[in-house]
N, CA, C and O atoms as a MOPAC input file, in Angstrom:
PM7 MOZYME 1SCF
protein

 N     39.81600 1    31.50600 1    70.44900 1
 C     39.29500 1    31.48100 1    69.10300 1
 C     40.45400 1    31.56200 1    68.12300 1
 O     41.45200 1    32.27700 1    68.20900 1
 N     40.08600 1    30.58300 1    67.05900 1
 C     41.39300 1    30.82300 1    66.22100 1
 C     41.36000 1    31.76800 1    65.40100 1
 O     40.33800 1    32.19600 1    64.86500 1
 N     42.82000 1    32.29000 1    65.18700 1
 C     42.45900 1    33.78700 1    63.60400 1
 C     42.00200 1    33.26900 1    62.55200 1
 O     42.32100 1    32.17200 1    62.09500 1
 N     41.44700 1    33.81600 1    62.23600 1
 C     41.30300 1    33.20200 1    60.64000 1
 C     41.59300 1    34.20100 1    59.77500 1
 O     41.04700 1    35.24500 1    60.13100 1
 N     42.36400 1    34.33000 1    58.57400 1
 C     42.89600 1    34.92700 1    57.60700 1
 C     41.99300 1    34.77100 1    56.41900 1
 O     42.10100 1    33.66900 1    55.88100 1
 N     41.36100 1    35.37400 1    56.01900 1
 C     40.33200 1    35.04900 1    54.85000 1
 C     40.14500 1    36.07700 1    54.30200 1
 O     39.59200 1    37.01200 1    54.88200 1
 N     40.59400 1    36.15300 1    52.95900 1
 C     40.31500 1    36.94200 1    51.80600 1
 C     38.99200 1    36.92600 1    50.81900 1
 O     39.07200 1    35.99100 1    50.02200 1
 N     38.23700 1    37.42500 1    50.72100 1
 C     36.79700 1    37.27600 1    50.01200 1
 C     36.54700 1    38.77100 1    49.59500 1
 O     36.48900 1    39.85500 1    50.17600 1
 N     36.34500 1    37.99900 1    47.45200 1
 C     36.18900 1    39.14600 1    46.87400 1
 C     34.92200 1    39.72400 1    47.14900 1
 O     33.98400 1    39.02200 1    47.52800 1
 N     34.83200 1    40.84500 1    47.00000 1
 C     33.61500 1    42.33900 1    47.03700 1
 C     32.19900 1    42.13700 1    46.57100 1
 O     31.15200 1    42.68400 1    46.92000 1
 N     32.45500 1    41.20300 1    45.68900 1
 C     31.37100 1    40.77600 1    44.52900 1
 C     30.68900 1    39.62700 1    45.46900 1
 O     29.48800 1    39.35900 1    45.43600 1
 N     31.51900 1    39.08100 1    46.19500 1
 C     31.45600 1    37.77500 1    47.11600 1
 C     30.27800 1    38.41500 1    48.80100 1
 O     29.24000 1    38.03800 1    49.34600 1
 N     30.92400 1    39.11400 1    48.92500 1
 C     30.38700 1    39.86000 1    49.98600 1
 C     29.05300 1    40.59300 1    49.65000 1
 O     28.16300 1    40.58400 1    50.49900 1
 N     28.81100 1    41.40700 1    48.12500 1
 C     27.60900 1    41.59500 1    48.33200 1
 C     26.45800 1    41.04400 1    47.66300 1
 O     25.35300 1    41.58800 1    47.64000 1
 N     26.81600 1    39.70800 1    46.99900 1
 C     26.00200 1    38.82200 1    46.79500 1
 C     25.41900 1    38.35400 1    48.07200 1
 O     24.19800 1    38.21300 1    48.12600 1
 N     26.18500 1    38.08600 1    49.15400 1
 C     25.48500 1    37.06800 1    50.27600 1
 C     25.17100 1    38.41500 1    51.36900 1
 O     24.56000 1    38.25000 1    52.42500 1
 N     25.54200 1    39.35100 1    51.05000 1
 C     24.58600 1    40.61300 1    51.94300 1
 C     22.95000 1    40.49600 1    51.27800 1
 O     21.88400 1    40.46400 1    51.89200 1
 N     23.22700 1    40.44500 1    49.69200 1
 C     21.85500 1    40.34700 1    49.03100 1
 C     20.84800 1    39.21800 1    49.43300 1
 O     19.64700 1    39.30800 1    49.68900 1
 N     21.63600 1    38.18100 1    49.41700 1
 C     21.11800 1    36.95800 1    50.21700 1
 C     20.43600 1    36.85000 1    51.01400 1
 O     19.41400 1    36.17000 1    51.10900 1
 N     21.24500 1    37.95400 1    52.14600 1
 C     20.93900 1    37.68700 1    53.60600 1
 C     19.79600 1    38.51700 1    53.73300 1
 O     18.83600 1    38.02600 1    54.32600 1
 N     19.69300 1    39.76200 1    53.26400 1
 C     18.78200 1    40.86300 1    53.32400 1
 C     17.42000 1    40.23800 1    52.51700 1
 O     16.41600 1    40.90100 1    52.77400 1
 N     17.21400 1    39.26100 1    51.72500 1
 C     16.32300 1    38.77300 1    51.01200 1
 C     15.93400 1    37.95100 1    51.87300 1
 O     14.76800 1    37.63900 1    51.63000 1
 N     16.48500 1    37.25200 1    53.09600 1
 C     15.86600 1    36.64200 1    54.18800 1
 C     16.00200 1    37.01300 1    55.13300 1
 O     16.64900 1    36.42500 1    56.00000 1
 N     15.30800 1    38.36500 1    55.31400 1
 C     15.43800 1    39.20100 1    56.43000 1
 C     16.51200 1    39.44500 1    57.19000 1
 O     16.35900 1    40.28300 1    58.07900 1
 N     17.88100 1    38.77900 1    57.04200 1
 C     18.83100 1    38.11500 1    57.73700 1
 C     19.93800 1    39.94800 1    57.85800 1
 O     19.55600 1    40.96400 1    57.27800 1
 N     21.18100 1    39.88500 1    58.68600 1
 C     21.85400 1    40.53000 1    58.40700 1
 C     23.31800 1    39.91300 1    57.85400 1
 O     23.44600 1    38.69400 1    57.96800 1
 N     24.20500 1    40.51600 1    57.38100 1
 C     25.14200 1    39.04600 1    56.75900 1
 C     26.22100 1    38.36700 1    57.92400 1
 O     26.89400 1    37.38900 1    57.60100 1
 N     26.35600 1    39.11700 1    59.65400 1
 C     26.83500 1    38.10600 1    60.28200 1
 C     25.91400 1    36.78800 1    60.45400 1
 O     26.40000 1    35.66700 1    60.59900 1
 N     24.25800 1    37.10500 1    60.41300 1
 C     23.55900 1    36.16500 1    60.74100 1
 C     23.71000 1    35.09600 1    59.23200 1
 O     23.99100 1    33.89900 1    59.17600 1
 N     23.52200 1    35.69200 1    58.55000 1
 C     23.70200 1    34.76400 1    57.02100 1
 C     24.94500 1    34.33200 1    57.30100 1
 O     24.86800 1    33.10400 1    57.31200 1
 N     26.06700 1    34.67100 1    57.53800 1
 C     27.61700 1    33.80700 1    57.83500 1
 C     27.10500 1    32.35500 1    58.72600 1
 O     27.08200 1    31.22700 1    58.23500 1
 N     26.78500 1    32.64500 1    59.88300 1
 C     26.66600 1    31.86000 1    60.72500 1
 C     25.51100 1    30.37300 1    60.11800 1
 O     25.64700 1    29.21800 1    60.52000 1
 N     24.49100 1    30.81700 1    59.14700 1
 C     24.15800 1    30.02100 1    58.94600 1
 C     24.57500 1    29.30700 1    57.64000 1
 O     25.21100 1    28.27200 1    57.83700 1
 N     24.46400 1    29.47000 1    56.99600 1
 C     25.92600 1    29.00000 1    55.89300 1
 C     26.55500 1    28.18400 1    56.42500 1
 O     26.56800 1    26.96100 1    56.28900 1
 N     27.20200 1    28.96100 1    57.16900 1
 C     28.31100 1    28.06000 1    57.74300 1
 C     28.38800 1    26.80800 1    58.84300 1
 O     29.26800 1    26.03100 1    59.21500 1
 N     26.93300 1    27.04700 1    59.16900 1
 C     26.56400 1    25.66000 1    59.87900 1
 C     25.67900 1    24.86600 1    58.90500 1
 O     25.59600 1    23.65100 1    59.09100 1
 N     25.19800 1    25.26800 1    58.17500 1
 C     24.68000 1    23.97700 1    56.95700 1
 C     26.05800 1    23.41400 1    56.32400 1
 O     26.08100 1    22.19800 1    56.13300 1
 N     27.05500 1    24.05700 1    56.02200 1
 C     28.11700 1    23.38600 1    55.55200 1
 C     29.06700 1    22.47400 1    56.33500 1
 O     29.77900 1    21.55100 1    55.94100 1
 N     28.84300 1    23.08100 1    57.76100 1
 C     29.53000 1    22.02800 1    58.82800 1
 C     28.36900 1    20.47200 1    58.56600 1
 O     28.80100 1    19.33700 1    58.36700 1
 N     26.99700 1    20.82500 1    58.63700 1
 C     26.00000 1    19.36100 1    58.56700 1
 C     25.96300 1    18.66000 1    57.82900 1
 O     25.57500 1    17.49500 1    57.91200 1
 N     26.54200 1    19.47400 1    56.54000 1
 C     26.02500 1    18.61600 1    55.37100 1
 C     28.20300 1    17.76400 1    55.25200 1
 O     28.63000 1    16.85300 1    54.54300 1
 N     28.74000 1    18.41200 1    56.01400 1
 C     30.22600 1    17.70900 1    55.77600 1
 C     29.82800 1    16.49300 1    56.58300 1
 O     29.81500 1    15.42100 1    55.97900 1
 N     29.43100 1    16.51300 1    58.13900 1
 C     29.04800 1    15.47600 1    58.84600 1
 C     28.06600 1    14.42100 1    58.28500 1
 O     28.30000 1    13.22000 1    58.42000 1
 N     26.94900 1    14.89000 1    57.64400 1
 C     25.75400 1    14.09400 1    56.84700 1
 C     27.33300 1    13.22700 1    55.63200 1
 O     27.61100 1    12.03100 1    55.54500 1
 N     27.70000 1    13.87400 1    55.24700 1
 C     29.10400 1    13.09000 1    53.88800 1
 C     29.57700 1    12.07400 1    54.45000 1
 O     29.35200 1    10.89200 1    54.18800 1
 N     30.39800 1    12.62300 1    55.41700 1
 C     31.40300 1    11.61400 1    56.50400 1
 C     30.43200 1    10.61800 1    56.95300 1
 O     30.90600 1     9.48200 1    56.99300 1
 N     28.69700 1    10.76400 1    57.44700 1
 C     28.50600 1     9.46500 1    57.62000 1
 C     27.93200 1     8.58400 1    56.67900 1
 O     27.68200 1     7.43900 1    57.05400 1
 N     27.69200 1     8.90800 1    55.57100 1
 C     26.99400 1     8.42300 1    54.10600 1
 C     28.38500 1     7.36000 1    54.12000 1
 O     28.28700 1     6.16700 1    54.41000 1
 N     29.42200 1     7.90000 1    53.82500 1
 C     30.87500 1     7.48900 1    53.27600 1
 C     31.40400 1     6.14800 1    54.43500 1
 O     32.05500 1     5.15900 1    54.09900 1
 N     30.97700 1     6.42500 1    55.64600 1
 C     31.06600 1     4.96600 1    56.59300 1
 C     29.97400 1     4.04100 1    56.00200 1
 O     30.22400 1     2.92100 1    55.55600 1
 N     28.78700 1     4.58300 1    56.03300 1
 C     27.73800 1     3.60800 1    55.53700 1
 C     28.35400 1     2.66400 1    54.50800 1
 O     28.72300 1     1.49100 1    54.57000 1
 N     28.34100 1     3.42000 1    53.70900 1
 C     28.93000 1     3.08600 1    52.35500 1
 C     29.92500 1     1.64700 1    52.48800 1
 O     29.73500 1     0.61100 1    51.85000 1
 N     30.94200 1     1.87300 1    53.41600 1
 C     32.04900 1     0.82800 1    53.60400 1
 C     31.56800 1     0.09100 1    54.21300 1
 O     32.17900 1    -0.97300 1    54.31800 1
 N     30.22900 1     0.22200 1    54.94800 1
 C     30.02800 1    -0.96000 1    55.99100 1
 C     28.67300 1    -1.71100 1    54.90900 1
 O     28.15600 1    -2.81400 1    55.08200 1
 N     28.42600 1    -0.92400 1    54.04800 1
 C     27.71700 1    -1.95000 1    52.74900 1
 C     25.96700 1    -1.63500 1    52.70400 1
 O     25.15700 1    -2.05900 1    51.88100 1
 N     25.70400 1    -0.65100 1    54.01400 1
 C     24.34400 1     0.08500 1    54.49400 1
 C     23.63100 1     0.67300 1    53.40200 1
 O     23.93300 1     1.86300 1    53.31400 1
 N     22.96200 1     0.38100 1    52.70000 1
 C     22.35600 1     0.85900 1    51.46400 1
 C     20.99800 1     1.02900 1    51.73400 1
 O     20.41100 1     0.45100 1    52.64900 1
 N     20.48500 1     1.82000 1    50.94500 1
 C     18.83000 1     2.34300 1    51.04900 1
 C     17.85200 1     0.95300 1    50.99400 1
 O     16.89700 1     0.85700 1    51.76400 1
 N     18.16800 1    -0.08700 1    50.04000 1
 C     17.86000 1    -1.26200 1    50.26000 1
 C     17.81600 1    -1.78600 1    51.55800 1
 O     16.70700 1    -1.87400 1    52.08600 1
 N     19.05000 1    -2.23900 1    52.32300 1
 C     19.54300 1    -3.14100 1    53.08400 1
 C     18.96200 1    -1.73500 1    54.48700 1
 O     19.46100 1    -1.90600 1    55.60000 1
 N     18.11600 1    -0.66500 1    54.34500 1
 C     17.70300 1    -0.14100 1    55.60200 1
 C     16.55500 1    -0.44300 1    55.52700 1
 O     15.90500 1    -0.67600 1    56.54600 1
 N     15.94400 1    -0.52300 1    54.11300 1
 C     14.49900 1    -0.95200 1    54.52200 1
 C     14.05100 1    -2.29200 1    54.39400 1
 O     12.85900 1    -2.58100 1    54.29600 1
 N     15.04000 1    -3.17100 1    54.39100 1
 C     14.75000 1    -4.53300 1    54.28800 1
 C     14.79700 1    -4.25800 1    56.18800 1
 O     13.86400 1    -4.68400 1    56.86800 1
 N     15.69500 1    -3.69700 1    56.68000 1
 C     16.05400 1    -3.46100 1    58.54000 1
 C     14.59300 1    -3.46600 1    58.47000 1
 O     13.96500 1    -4.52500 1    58.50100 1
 N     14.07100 1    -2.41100 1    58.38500 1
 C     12.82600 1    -2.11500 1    58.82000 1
 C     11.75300 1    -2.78400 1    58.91200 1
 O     10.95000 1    -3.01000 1    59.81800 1
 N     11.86800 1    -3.11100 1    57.68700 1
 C     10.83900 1    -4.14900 1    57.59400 1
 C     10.74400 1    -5.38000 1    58.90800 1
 O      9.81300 1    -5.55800 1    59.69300 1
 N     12.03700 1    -6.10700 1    58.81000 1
 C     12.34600 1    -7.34400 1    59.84900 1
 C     11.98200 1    -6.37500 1    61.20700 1
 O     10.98700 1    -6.77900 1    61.80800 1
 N     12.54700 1    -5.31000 1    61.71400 1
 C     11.75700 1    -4.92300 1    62.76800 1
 C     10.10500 1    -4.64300 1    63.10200 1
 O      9.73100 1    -4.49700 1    64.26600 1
 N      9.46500 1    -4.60500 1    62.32200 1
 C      8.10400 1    -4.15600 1    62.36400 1
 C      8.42800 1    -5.33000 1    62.14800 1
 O      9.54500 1    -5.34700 1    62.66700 1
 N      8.21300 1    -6.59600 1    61.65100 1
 C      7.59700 1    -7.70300 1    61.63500 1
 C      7.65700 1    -8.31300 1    62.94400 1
 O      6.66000 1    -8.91100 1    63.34800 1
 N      8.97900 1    -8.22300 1    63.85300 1
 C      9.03400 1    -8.68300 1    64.94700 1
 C      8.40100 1    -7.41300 1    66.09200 1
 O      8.12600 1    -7.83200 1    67.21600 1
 N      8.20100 1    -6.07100 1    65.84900 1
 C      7.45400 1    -5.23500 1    66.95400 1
 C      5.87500 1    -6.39500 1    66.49200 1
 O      5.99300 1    -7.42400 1    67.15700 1
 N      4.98900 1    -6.43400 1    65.88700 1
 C      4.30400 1    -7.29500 1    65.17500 1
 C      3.82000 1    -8.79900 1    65.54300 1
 O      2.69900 1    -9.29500 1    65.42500 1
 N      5.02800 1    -9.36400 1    66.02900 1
 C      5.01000 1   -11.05400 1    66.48700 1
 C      5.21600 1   -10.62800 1    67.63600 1
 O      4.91600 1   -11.67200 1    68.21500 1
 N      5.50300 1    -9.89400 1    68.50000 1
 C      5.94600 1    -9.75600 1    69.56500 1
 C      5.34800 1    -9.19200 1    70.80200 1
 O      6.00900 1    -9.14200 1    71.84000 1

């Protein structure tokens, strides 16, 4: 496991104790989840941002869709 060196002010800590305790949580369990919505939502970025270059737009998925149901359909 790597060290991690992390400084976090007081004010910081018992805001997300407040957090955590407001969802029954304790604040290692509130760390852990935090911190995996922020790992998903970096991965959800990184693949928006390929889309993006390869030209994949909310349009051009449901035009996809469409042409597939037309051919599940004819088929």
């Amino acid at each position: 496991m790597p060290k991690l060196d992390v400084s976090v002010k007081q004010d910081t800590i018992d805001a997300s104790r407040a957090a955590a305790s407001a969802a029954g949580m304790n604040l290692s369990n509130w760390t852990d989840k935090v911190l995996t919505e922020a790992a998903w939502r970096q991965r959800f970025s990184r693949s928006a941002e390929r889309e993006r270059q390869l030209g994949i737009t909310p349009e051009w998925l449901a035009g996809h869709k469409e042409d597939v149901e037309e051919q599940r359909a004819a088929g």
